[in-house]
Each structure stands twice: as structure tokens, then as C-alpha cells.
N, C-alpha and C positions, 0 to 999 in steps of 0.2 A: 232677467239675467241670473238673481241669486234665488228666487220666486222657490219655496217650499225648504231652504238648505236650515233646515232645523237647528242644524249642530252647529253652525256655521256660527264663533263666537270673537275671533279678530279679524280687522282687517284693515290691518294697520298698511298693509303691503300698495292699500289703493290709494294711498294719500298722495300719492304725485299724480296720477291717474291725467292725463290731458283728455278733458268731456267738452272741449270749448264748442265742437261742432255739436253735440248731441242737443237734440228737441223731445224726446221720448223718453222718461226715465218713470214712466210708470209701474208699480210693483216692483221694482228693479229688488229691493231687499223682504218684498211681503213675506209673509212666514219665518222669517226668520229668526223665530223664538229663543236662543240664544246668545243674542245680539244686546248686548247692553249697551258698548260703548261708542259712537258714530259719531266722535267727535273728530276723527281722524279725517272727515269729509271736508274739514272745517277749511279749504282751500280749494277746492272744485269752482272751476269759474261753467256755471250752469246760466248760464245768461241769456242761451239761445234759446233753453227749454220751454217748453208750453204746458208740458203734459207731465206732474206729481203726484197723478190719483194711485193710490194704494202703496207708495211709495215704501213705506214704512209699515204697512196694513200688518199686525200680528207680529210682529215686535215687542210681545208681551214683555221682556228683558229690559227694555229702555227704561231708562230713570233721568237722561240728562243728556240736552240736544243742544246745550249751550255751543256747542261748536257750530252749528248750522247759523249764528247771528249773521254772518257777513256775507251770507248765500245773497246773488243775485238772482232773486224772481222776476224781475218786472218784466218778464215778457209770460208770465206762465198764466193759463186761463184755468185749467183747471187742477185744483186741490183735493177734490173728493177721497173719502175714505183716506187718507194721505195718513195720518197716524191711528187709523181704527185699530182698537182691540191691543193699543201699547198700553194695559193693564198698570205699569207701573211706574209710567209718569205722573211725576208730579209737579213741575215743574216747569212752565212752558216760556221764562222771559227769555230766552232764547230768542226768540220768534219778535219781540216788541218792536224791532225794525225793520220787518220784512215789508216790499214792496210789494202789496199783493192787488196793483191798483186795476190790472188789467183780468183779473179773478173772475170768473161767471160761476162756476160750479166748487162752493164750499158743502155741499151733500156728506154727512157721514165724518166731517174730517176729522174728530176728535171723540167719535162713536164706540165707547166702552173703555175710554181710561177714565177708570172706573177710580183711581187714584188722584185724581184731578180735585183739587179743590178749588185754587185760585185764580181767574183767566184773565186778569188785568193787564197782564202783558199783550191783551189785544189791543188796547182802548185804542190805540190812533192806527190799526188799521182803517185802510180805504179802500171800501166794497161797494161801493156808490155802483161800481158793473156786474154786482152779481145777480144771479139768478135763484141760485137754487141754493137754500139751507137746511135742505130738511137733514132729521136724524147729527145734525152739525156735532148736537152735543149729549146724543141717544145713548141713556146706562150711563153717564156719570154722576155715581150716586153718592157725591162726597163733596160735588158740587155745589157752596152752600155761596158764596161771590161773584154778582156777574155784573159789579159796578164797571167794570169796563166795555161794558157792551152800550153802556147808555147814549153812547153819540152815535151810534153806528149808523151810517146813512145805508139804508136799504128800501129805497125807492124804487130799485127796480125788483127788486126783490118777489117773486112768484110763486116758491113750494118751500112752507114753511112745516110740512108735518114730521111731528115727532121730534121735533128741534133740540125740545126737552124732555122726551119722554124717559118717565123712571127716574129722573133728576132727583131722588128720594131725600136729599138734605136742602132742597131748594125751599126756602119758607117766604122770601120778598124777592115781587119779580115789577116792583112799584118802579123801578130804575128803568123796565123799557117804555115807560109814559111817552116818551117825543119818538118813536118808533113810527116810522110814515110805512105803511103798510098798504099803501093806496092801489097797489099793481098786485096784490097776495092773492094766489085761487086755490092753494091748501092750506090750510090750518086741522088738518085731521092728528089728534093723538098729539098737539103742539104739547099740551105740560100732563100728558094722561102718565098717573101715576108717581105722580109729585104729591108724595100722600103728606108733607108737612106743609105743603103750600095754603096758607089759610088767609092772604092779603088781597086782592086784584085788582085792587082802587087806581093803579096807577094804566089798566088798562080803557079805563071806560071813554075815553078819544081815541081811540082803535079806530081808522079808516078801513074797514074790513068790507068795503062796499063791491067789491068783486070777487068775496071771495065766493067760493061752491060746493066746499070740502070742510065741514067741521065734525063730521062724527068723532069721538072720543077725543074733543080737544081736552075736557078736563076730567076726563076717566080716572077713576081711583084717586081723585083728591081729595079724599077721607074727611082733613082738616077744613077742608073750604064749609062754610054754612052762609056767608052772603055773596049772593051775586046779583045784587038789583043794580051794580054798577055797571053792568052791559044791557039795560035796559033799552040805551039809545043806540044799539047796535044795529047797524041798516044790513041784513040778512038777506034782503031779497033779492038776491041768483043764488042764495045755498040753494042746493039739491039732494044736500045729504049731511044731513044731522042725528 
């Protein structure tokens, strides 16, 4: 709807907006790189929706989505790319009670806020129905805390590549240990270029028994010098390492 409106920087005018019937609010604001403040949405009854991929995609302006906390998602499936490339968030508890239990597709959704350091406002998300993670958290290079990701149930969970690629301040990833990985078939480029990451002792009970895709999972991890801890990794469907 506002998809590319660059200049576009209030809009204060949507705040009564009646969206109760809409299902489709995808890209609705993408591009709209002079957009900082979307707190005005903070009343939209979005309940019927399904559909928030790219929602906010290039939003590079954004700094605070505290207004979004009372958003009803629980019907929405897919998130993707949903705040890709908002550069200058930093701050996401906003989000820490989102309903996001009917979720498959988190792909991209927080891929280049590159100003992103702390995600603990996720921890009691419930993803038990997702699918797809890859690139979730691709280019946030300031991301040094992801103690809130450690309960994350993702059992269903199937395309994890690039999850964390370029995570550049990421140095312990020993917190996703109880990560049940047991349905995963990409792991390609998962922490490639996570060049302070020097730990992975919390990986080595990794179910990665289906997966098929690990080429460049730990590409450019400079810092790393042991990994005899994935020694009892059951590899055999890779195809491509």
C-alpha cells in the first residue's frame, strides 16, 4: 500500500484506521526509509491477519516499535523479512508478548538490523509451528546476547541457513545446547562469518540427523580452533558440505 514511499515520515493520520477485516498486510510500509515513528499503529485491531512478511522491510528509520506490544497476531502464519534491513533498531521488547504461536515462516525477520544487540525480548515466544528460520538473524553484527533464545522449542523447525550469518559480535552460542533440531535439512552458512565465535561446546548433542545442507555452516569463524565437539555428529544424508 505504502511499498517504496521513501519520504513518507508521519502518519499519525492512520491511527484510527479500522483494518479489523484485513488478512494481508504484507510489505504494506517496506521501503519506507523515513519512517521512524509506528507507534501510532499502536491500536490497529489486526487479529484477522495471517500475512506480516516485509511488513516493515527497509524501515531503516525505526528505532522503537514499543507501540506494536498490544498487536494481536495469533492468527498470523507468516513473519518473514517482517523487519528486514530496520538498520536502526534497537530495541525490540516491544515484541515480548507477541502471540506468534500459529508462526511457520520466521525466514529473514530481523535480517540486517544491524543495530540489534539484545533479543531477550523473545524468550517466551512460541514457535513450536515454525518452519523456516533461515537468515532470522542474517547481518546483525552487534548481536553479542541470545540468552533468550535458549528454550526456543523448534522441533519443527527445517531451514536453518544463515540464521546467524555475519553475527560478527556473537562469541557464545553454548545457550542453544537443548535446541531439538531433529526435523533440520539446512544448516548451510548457519554462524559462517561469526568471526569472534571461538566456543561450540554447547553444540555437540545437536540432532542434525536429517540434515543435507551444511556447506559454509562455520565459514569465516577465524576465532574457532576446536571442534572435536561435533565429532559425534550423525552426517549421513549431508550431500553438501
Amino acid at each position: 500500500m505504502f511499498y517504496g514511499c521513501s519520504s513518507l515520515s508521519d502518519i499519525y493520520e492512520l491511527q484510527n484506521w479500522n483494518v479489523s477485516n484485513g488478512n494481508d498486510f504484507s510489505g504494506m510500509f517496506s521501503g519506507c526509509s523515513s519512517l521512524s515513528d509506528i507507534n501510532r499503529l499502536q491500536n490497529w485491531n489486526v487479529s484477522n491477519g495471517n500475512d506480516f512478511s516485509d511488513m516493515f522491510c527497509g524501515c531503516s528509520s525505526i528505532t522503537d516499535i514499543n507501540g506494536l506490544k498490544n498487536l494481536d497476531l495469533s492468527n498470523g502464519n507468516n513473519f518473514s523479512s517482517m523487519f528486514c534491513g530496520c538498520s536502526s533498531l534497537s530495541n525490540i521488547n516491544g515484541l515480548q508478548n507477541w502471540n506468534v504461536a500459529n508462526g511457520n515462516d520466521f525466514s529473514k525477520m530481523f535480517n540486517g538490523c544491524s543495530s540489534l544487540s539484545n533479543i531477550n525480548a523473545l524468550q517466551n515466544w512460541d514457535l513450536s509451528n515454525g518452519n523456516y528460520f533461515s537468515c532470522m538473524f542474517y547481518r546483525c553484527s552487534l548481536l553479542s546476547d541470545i540468552k533468550g533464545l535458549q528454550n526456543w522449542d523448534l522441533s519443527k523447525g527445517k531451514n536453518f541457513s544463515g540464521m546467524f550469518y555475519r553475527c560478527s559480535s556473537l562469541s557464545d552460542i553454548n545457550v542453544l545446547q537443548n535446541w531439538d533440531l531433529s526435523n533440520g535439512n539446512y544448516f548451510n552458512s548457519m554462524f559462517e562469518r561469526c568471526s569472534l565465535l571461538s566456543d561450540i561446546k554447547g553444540l555437540q548433542n545437536w540432532n542434525v540427523s536429517k540434515g543435507n545442507d551444511f556447506s559454509g555452516m562455520f565459514s569465516g569463524c577465524t576465532s574457532l580452533s576446536d571442534i572435536k565437539v561435533l565429532q559425534n555428529w550423525n552426517v549421513s544424508n549431508g550431500n553438501d558440505f
